[in-house]
C-alpha positions as CSV (number, residue, x, y, z in Angstrom):
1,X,-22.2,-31.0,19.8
2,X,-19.1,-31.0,17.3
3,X,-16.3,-29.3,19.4
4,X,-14.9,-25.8,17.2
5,X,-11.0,-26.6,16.4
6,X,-9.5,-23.2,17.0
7,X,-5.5,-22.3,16.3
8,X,-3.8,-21.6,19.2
9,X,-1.1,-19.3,19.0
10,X,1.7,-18.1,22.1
11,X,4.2,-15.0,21.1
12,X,6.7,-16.9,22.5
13,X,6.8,-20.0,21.0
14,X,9.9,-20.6,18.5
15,X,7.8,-21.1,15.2
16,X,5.2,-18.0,15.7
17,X,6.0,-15.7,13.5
18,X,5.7,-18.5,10.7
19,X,2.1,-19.4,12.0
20,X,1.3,-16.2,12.0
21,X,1.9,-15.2,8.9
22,X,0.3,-18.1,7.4
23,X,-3.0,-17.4,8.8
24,X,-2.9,-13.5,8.2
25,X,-1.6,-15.2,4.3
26,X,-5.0,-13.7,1.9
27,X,-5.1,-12.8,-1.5
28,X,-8.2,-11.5,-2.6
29,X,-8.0,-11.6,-6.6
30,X,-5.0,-13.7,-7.3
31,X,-7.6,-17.1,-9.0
32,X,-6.7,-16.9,-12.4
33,X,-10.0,-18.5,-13.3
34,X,-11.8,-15.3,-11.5
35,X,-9.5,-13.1,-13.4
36,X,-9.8,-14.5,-17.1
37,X,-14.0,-14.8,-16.4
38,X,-13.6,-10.7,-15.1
39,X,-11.3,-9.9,-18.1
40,X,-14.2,-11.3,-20.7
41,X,-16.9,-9.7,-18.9
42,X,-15.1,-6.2,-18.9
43,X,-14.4,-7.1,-22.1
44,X,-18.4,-7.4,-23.7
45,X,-19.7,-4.8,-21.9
46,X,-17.6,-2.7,-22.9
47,X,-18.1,-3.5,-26.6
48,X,-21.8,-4.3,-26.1
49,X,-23.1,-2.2,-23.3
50,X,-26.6,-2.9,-22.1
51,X,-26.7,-6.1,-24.3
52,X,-24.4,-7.9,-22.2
53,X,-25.5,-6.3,-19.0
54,X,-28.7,-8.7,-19.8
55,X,-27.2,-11.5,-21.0
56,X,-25.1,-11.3,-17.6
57,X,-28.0,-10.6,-15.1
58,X,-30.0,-13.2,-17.4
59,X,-27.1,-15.7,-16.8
60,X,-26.1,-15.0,-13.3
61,X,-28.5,-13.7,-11.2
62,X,-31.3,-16.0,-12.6
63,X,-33.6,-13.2,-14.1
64,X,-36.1,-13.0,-16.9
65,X,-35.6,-9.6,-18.7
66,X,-35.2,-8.6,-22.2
67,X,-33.9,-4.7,-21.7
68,X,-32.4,-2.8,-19.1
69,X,-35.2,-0.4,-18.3
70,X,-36.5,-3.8,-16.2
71,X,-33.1,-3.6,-14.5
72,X,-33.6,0.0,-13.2
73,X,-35.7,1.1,-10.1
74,X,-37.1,4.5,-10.4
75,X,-37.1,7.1,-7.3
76,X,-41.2,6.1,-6.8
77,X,-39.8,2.7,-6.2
78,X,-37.4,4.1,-3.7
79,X,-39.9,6.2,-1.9
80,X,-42.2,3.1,-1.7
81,X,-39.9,1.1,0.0
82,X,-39.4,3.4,2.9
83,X,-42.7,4.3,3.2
84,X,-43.6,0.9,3.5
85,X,-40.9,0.1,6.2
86,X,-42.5,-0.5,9.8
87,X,-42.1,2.6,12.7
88,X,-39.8,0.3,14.4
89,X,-37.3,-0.3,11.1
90,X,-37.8,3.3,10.1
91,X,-36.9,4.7,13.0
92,X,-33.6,2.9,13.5
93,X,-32.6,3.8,9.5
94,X,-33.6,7.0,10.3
95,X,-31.3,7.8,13.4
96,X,-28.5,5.6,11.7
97,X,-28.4,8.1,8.7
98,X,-28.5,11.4,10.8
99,X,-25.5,9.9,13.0
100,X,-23.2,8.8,10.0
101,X,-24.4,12.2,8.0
102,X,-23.4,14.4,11.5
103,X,-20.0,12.7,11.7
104,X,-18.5,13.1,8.0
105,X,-20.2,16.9,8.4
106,X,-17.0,16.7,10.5
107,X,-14.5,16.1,7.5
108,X,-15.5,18.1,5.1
109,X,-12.3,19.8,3.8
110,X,-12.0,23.6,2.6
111,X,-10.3,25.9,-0.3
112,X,-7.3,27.7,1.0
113,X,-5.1,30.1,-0.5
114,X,-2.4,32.5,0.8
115,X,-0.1,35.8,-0.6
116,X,3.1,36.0,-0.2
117,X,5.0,39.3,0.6
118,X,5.6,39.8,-3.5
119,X,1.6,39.6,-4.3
120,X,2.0,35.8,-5.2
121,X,-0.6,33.5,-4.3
122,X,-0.8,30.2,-3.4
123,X,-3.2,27.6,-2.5
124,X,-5.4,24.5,-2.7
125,X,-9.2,24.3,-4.4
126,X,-11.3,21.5,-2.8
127,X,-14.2,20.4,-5.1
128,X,-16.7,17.8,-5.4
129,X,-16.4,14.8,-8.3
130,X,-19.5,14.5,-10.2
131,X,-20.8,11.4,-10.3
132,X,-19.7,8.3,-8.0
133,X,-20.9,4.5,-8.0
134,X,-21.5,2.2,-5.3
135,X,-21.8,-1.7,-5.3
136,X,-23.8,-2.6,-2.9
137,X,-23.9,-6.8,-1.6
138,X,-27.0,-8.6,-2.2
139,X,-25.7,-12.5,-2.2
140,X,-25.8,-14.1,1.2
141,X,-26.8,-11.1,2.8
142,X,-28.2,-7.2,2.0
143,X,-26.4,-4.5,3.5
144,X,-28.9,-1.7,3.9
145,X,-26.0,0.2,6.3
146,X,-23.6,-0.7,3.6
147,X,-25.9,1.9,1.4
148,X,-25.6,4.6,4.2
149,X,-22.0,4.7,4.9
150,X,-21.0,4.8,0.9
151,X,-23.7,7.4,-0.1
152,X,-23.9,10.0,2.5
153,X,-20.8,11.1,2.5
154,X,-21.0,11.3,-0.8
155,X,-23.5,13.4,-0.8
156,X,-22.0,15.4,2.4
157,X,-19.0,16.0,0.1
158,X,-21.6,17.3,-2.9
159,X,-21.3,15.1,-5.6
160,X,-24.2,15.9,-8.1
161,X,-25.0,12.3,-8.7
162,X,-25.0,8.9,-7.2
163,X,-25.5,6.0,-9.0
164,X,-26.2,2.7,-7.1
165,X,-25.7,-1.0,-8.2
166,X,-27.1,-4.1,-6.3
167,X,-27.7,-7.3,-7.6
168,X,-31.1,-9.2,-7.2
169,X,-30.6,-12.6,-7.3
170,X,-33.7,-14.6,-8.3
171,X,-35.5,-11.1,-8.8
172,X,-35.6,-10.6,-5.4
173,X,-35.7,-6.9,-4.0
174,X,-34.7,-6.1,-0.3
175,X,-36.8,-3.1,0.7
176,X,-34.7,-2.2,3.6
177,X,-31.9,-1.5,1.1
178,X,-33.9,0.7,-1.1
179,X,-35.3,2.4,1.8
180,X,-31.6,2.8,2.7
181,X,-30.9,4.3,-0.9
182,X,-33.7,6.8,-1.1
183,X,-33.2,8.1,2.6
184,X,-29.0,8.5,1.7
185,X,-30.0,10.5,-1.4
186,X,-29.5,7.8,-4.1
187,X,-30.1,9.4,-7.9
188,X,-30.4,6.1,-9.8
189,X,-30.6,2.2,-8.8
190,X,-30.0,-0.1,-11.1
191,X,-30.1,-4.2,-10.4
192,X,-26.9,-5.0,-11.4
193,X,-24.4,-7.4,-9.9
194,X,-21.2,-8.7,-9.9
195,X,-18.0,-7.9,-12.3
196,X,-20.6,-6.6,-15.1
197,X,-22.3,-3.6,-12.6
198,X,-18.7,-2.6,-12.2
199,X,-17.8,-2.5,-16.0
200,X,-21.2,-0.4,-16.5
201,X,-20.3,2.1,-13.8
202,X,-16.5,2.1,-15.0
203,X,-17.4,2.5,-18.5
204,X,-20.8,3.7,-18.7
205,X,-23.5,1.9,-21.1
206,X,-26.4,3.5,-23.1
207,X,-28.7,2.8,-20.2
208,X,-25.9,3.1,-17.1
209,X,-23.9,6.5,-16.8
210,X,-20.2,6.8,-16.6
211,X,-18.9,7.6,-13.3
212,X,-15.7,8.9,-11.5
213,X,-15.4,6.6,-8.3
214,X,-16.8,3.1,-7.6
215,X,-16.7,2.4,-3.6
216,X,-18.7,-0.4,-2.1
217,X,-17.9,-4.3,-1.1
218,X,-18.6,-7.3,-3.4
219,X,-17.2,-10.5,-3.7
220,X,-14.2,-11.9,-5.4
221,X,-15.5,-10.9,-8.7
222,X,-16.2,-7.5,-7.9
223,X,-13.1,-6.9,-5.8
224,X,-11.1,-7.9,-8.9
225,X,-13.2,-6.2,-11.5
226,X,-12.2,-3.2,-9.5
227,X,-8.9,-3.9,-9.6
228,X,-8.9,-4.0,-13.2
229,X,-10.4,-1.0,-14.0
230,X,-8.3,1.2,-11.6
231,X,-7.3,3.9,-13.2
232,X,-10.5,4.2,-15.5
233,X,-12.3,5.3,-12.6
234,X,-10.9,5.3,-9.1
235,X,-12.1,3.1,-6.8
236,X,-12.2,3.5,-2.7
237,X,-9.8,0.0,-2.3
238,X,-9.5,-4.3,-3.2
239,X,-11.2,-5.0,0.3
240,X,-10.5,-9.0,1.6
241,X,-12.5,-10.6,4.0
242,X,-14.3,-8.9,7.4
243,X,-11.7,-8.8,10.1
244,X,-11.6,-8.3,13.7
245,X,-9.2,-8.5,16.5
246,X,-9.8,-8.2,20.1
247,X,-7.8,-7.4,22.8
248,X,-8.6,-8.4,26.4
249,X,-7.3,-8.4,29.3
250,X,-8.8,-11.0,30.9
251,X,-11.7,-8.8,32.9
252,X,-14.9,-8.5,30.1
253,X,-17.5,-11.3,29.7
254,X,-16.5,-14.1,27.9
255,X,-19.7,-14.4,26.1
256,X,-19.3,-10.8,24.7
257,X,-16.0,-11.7,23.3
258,X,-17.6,-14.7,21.8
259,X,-20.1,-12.9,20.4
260,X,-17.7,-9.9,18.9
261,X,-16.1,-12.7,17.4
262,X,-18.6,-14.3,16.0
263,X,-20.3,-10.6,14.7
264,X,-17.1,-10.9,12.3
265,X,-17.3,-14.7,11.4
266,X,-20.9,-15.0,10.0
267,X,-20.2,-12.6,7.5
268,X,-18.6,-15.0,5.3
269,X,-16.6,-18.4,5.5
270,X,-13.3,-16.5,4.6
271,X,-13.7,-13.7,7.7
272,X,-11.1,-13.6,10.3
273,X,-11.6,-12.9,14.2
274,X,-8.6,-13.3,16.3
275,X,-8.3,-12.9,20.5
276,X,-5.4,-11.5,21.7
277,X,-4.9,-11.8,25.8
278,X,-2.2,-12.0,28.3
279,X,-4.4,-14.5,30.1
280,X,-4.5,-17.6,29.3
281,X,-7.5,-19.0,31.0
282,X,-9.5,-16.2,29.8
283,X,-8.7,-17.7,26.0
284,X,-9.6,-21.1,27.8
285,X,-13.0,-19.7,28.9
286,X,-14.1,-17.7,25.3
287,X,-13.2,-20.7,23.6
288,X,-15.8,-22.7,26.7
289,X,-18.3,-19.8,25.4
290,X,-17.6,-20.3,22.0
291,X,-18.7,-24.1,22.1
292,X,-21.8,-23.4,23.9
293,X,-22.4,-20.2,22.5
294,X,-22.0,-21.3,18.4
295,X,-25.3,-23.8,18.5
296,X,-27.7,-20.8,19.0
297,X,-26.4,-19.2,16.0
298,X,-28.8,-18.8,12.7
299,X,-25.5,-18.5,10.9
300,X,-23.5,-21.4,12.7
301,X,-22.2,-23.5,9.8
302,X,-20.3,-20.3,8.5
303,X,-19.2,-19.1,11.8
304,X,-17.6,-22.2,12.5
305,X,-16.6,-22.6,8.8
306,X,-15.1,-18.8,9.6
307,X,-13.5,-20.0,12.9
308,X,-11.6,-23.2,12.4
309,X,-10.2,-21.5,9.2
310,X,-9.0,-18.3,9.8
311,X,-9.4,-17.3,13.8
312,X,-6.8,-17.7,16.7
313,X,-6.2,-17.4,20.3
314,X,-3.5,-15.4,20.6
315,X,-1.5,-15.1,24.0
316,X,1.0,-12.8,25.2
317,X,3.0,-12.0,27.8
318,X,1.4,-8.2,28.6
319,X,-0.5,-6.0,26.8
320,X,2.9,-4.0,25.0
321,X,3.1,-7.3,23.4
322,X,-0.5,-7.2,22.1
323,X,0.1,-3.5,20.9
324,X,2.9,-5.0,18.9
325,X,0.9,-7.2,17.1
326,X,-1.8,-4.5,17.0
327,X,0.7,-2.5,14.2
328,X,1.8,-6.0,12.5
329,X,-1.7,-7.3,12.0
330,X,-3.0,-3.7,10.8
331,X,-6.7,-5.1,11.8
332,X,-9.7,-3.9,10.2
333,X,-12.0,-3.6,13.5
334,X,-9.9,-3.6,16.5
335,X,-11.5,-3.9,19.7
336,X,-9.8,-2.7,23.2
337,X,-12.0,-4.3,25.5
338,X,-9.1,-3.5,28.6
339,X,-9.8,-1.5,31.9
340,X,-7.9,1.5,30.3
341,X,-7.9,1.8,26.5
342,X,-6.9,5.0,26.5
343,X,-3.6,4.1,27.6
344,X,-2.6,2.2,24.5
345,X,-4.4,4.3,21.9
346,X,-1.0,6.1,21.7
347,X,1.0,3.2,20.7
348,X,-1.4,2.2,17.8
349,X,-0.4,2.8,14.7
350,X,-2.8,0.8,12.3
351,X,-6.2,0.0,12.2
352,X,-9.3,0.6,10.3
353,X,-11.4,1.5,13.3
354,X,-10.6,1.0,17.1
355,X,-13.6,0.6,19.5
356,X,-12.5,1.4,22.8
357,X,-13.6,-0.3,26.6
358,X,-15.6,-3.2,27.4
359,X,-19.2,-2.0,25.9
360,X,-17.8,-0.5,23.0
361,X,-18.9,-3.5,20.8
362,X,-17.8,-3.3,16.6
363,X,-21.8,-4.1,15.8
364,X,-22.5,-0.5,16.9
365,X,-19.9,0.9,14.6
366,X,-21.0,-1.4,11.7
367,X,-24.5,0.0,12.2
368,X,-25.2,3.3,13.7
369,X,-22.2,4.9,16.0
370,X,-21.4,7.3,12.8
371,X,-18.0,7.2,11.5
372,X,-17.6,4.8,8.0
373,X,-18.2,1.2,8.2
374,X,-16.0,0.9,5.3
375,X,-12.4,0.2,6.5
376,X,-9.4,-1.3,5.1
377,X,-8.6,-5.1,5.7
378,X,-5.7,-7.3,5.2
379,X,-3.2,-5.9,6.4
380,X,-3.8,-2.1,4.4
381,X,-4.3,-0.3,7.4
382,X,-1.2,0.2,7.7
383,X,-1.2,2.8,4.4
384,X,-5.4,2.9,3.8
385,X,-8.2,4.9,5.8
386,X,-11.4,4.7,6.5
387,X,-14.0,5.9,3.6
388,X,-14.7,8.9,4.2
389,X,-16.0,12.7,2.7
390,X,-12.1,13.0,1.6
391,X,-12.6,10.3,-0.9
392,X,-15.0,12.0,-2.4
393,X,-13.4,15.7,-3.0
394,X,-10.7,16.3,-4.6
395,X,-8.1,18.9,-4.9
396,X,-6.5,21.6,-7.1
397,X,-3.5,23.5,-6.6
398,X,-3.7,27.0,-6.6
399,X,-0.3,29.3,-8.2
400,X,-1.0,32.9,-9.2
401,X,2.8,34.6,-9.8
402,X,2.9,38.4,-9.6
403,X,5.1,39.9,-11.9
404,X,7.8,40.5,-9.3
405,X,7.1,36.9,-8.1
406,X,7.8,35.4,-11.5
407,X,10.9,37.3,-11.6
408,X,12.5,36.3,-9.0
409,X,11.8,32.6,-9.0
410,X,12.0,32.4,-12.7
411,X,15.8,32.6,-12.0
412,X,15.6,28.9,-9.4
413,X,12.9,27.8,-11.8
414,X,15.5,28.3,-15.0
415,X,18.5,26.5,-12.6
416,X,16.7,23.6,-12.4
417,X,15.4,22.9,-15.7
418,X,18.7,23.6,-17.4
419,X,20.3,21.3,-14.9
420,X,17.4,18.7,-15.9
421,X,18.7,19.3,-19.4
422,X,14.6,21.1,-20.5
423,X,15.6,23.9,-21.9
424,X,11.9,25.0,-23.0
425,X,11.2,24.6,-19.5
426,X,13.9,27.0,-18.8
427,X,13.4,29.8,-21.5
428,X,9.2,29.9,-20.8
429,X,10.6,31.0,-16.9
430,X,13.3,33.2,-18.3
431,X,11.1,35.1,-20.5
432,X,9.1,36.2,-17.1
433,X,12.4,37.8,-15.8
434,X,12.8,41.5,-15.4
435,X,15.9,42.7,-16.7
């Protein structure tokens, strides 16, 4: 057995804060190659529409079509594939969905207005965009729950229309994922992959319809396509690599904290799963389950690819110490497997999603605990949140003057234009004044 080489890190060595930033260091869309090959693809489809979306899928994903009704699954198709699901699969989609649908029920956001004494009202209209697009992975794996935590609270938030992009390498369909899409509420599925599916959705092609928002995780192409077109459409974020970081003090099973690790690591070869502990026999004793633990993996070669990389034992004098680097880390997934998580929740300031005591493990929260799966990573916790029914409202202010209302603040209103040297400004405000 080939022993797993894993960075070992102590806060109080003189050259940590160096090491540590090098192996937090990740850009995800700084290749220049990646970006000139996104640029041109943006480019054609744009120009060419369904044309190139064929070419690309053609080209890329190995198929054989000739027009893009082949690269669109109709809502029988949908409906087949989750009929067709075993009790045992359907069951556990099922219960997934209600959960993640009952939890954003929770952040759905209101209109609101209020009068003032003079009759004039104020206030904020909260509506739903109308269409949305989600990317949805299907390289190395298919992410049936990544399906379910982009579309339902889309839908929960009432967007009219959700349109869904998943590439099919090889012409190969996952059936759990389009089970996924037609119990989320999915309008229209189209197989398309990579940098091209987001110019279609950004755009919008004769065949693919413009939208408003693409959310959903892809690889470096994709994370840079969305990048680029920013601003076009929104986008939820430029999500890295899956990240998690543990913090233990000393008491919960090594092999669960091996295992947490590794739920992280066989995502993909550029993942990051860091231990944090005041103990420093405990970070002997994961690292023992680690090596003994890695061999019975299907995915081993990228776990360990994953973990002599980008992962570390981290120790610490106390647990305020591991707090600290809680808030300078930002995680993604941050697991407080101590006697009394509750007791540091306070002090954290940044993190995607924190999982909280011993059997609170970040598979359940990938999967089926209900809040979104899709968190920010590399460091953007610190100014990001979790998707969410937000991201899918927006918001309108509200400003209805009465006349006495307009009359007395036309007065500030004409101060500060004139100061600002907008004297249009100032007059339109002036003219509401009663004399």
């Amino acid at each position: 057995m080939n022993a797993v080489t894993l960075t070992r890190l102590n806060r109080s060595d003189p050259d940590f804060d160096a090491r540590l930033e090098q192996l937090l260091a990740w850009e995800a869309v700084s290749n220049l190659a990646v970006n000139r090959t996104v640029d041109e693809i943006l480019a054609r489809v744009r120009v060419e529409g369904d044309a190139a979306l064929v070419e690309y899928s053609n080209r890329f994903d190995r198929l054989q079509v000739s027009s893009m009704t082949e690269l669109e699954l109709d809502a029988e198709r949908l409906q087949q594939a989750l009929e067709g699901l075993g009790a045992e699969q359907r069951q556990a989609l099922e219960v997934a969905a209600q959960r993640v649908r009952d939890y954003h029920q929770h952040q759905l956001q209101q209109s609101w207005q209020y009068t003032e004494a003079d009759g004039t009202v104020l206030g904020q209209k909260v509506t739903p965009m109308d269409r949305v697009g989600i990317y949805v992975p299907g390289g190395k794996a298919s992410y049936p729950s990544s399906v379910l935590m982009n579309a339902i609270p889309a839908k929960v938030a009432g967007v009219k229309e959700i349109i869904m992009v998943v590439p099919t390498p090889d012409a190969e369909v996952n059936d759990l994922v389009m089970a996924a899409a037609a119990l989320a509420g999915v309008d229209r599925v189209f197989t398309l992959g990579g940098a091209q599916a987001i110019a279609a959705l950004a755009y919008g092609t004769a065949t693919v319809p413009r939208v408003d928002k693409i959310v959903g995780p892809g690889n470096i192409y994709v994370a840079t396509a969305k990048r680029a077109v920013f601003g076009v459409v929104g986008i939820d974020m430029v999500a890295g690599p899956s990240e998690i970081l543990v913090v233990c003090d000393g008491n919960t099973d090594p092999d669960w904290v091996a295992m947490d690790l590794f739920s992280q690591a066989e995502h993909d070869e550029d993942a990051q799963s860091i231990l944090i502990s005041p103990d420093a026999g405990y970070l002997d004793q994961v690292h023992a389950s680690i090596e003994r633990l890695l061999p019975t993996m299907e995915r081993q070669t990228i776990i360990r690819k994953s973990l002599q990389g980008r992962a570390a034992l981290i120790e610490v004098a106390d647990l305020d110490q591991a707090v600290e680097l809680i808030n300078r880390i930002a995680p993604e997934h941050l697991e407080l497997s101590v006697a009394d998580p509750e007791a540091l929740l306070p002090h954290i300031r940044h993190a995607g999603a924190i999982f909280m005591g011993r059997y609170t493990a970040e598979a359940l929260g990938d999967y089926c605990a209900g809040p979104n799966h899709v968190l920010p990573t590399s460091g953007t916790a610190r100014f990001s949140s979790p998707l969410g029914v937000y991201d899918f409202q927006k918001r309108s202010s509200l400003i209805s003057f009465s006349a006495e209302g307009a009359s007395v603040l036309g007065k500030t209103a004409s101060v500060l234009a004139r100061g600002e040297g907008l004297t249009a400004h100032a007059r339109s405000a002036e003219y509401r004044i009663k004399p």
